[in-house]
N, C-alpha and C positions, 0 to 999 in steps of 0.2 A: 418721627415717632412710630414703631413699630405698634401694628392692632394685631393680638389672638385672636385666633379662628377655634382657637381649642376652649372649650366650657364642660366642665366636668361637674354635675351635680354632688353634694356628698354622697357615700353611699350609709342607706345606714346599716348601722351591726346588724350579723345575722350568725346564728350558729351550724357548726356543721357536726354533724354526726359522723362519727369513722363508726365502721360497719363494726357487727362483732365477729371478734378473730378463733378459728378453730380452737386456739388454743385459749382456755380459761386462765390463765394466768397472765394474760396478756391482758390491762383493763383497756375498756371503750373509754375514747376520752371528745370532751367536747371543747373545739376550741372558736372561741369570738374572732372574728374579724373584724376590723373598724378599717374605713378610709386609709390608705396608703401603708396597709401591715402587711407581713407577709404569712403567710400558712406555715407553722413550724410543727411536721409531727416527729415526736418520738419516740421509740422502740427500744425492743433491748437489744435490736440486733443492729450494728451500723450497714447501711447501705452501699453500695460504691458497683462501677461498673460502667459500658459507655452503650447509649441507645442510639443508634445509625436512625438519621432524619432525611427522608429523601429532598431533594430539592423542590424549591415552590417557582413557577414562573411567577406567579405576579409579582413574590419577594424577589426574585431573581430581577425583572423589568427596575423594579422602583431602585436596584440597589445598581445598575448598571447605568441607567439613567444619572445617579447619587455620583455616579465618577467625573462624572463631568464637574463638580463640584474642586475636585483637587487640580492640581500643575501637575504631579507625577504617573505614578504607577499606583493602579488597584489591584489586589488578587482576589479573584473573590473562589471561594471553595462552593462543591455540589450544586453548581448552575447546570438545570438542564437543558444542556447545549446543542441536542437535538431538535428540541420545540422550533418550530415555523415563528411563532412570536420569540423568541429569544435571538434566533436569526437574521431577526428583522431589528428587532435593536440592535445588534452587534452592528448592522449594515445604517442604522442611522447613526450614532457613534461613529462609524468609517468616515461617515458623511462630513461631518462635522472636524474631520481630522486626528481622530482616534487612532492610535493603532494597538489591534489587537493579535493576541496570541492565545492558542487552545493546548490543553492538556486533557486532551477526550477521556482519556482512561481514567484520571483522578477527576476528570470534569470537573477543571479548573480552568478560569478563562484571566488572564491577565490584559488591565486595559491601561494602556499609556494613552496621558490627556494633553502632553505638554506641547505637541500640537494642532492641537483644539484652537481654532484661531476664527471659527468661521458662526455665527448667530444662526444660520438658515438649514436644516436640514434637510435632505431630501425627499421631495413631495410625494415620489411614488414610494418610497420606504414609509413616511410617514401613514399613508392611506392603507398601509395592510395590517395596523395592529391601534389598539387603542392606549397602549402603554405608550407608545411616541408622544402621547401628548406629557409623562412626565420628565420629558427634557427641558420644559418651558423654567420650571424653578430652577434648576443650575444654572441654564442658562442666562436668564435674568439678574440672579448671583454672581457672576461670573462676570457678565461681559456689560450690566446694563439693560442687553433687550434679547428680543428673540422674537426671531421670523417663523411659524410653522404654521403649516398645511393640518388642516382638522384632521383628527384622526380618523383609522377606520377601523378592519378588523373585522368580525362575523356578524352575520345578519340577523341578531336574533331579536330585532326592533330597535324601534328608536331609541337613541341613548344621547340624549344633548349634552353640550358641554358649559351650560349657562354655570350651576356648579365653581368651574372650576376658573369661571372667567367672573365670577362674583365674587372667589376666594382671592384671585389674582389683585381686584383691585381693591379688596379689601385691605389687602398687605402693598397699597401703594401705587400698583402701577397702573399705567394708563394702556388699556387694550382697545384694538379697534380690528373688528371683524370681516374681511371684506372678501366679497364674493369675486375670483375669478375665471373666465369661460374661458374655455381654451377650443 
C-alpha cells in the first residue's frame, strides 16, 4: 500500500484584479479562481511568442537525479552545465554507471542509464553537494535499495536530513543510518 506525503488544503476562491489598461476600451475584468482552475485572460489582441528561461540547478539536480529512473537515454535541454553542483551530479551518475555526454553550447547534457547497475554512489561525490541525496528515490525505484553517503555541500548551517529519512519510510522503506570513521 502506497502512503501520500502530498496534503493540499483547498484553497479557497479569491479574486484577482487585472490592472487598468492604457487603453479605455479595453475593460478590467475580474476573474474567480477556485481549487484546481486555471487563470484565463482575454484580450482583443492574441498573444504568441517564445520567452528564453534560463536554466535552474536545483530543477537541473532533481531532473538528472530523475534519470536514473529510466533503462535508456535522457536529454535534458538548458542545464547549467557549468555549476560545481551540477558537476558533481554528472560525476555521481558516472558513479553509479551513467554515461554521459555534453552539448556545452545548446547546454544540453544527454544521460544514458542502461548501465546503471550499481545502488552505492560515490562517497566523496556524494559529500560536495546536497542534491546527491536525490538519488536515493530512483534508486530505491529501481534496484530495491540504495547505499549513500549524507550529503554535503555549503556550510551555511545545519541542514539535517531527518525530513527526508521520515519521507523515505513513510513510502515504506526501511532506512538505517550509520556512522562510519575512516
Amino acid at each position: 500500500m502506497a502512503t501520500s506525503l502530498c496534503y493540499a488544503k483547498p484553497l479557497k476562491p479569491f479574486s484577482l484584479q487585472l490592472p487598468q489598461t492604457q487603453n479605455p476600451q479595453i475593460p478590467t475584468q475580474t476573474t474567480q479562481i477556485r481549487e484546481a482552475e486555471t487563470l484565463t485572460i482575454t484580450g482583443p489582441t492574441q498573444l504568441s511568442g517564445h520567452v528564453p528561461i534560463s536554466g535552474s540547478k536545483n530543477s537541473s539536480l532533481c531532473l538528472l537525479a530523475a534519470t536514473l529512473l529510466c533503462s535508456n537515454s535522457c536529454l535534458l535541454h538548458n542545464v547549467p552545465t557549468g555549476l560545481s553542483d551540477t558537476k558533481a551530479m554528472l560525476s555521481i551518475l558516472r558513479s553509479l554507471g551513467a554515461k554521459i555526454e555534453f552539448n556545452e553550447r545548446n547546454k544540453e547534457i544527454l544521460v544514458n542509464t542502461d548501465g546503471v547497475g550499481r545502488v552505492e554512489p560515490c562517497l566523496e561525490e556524494m559529500r560536495k553537494i546536497r542534491g546527491g541525496f536525490f538519488v536515493i528515490g530512483p534508486l530505491l525505484a529501481r534496484f530495491g535499495e540504495a547505499v549513500v553517503g549524507l550529503p554535503g555541500g555549503c556550510d551555511i548551517g545545519e541542514r539535517p536530513v531527518d525530513l527526508y529519512v521520515r519521507g523515505l519510510r513513510a513510502l515504506g522503506a526501511a532506512v538505517e543510518i550509520s556512522y562510519v570513521f575512516f
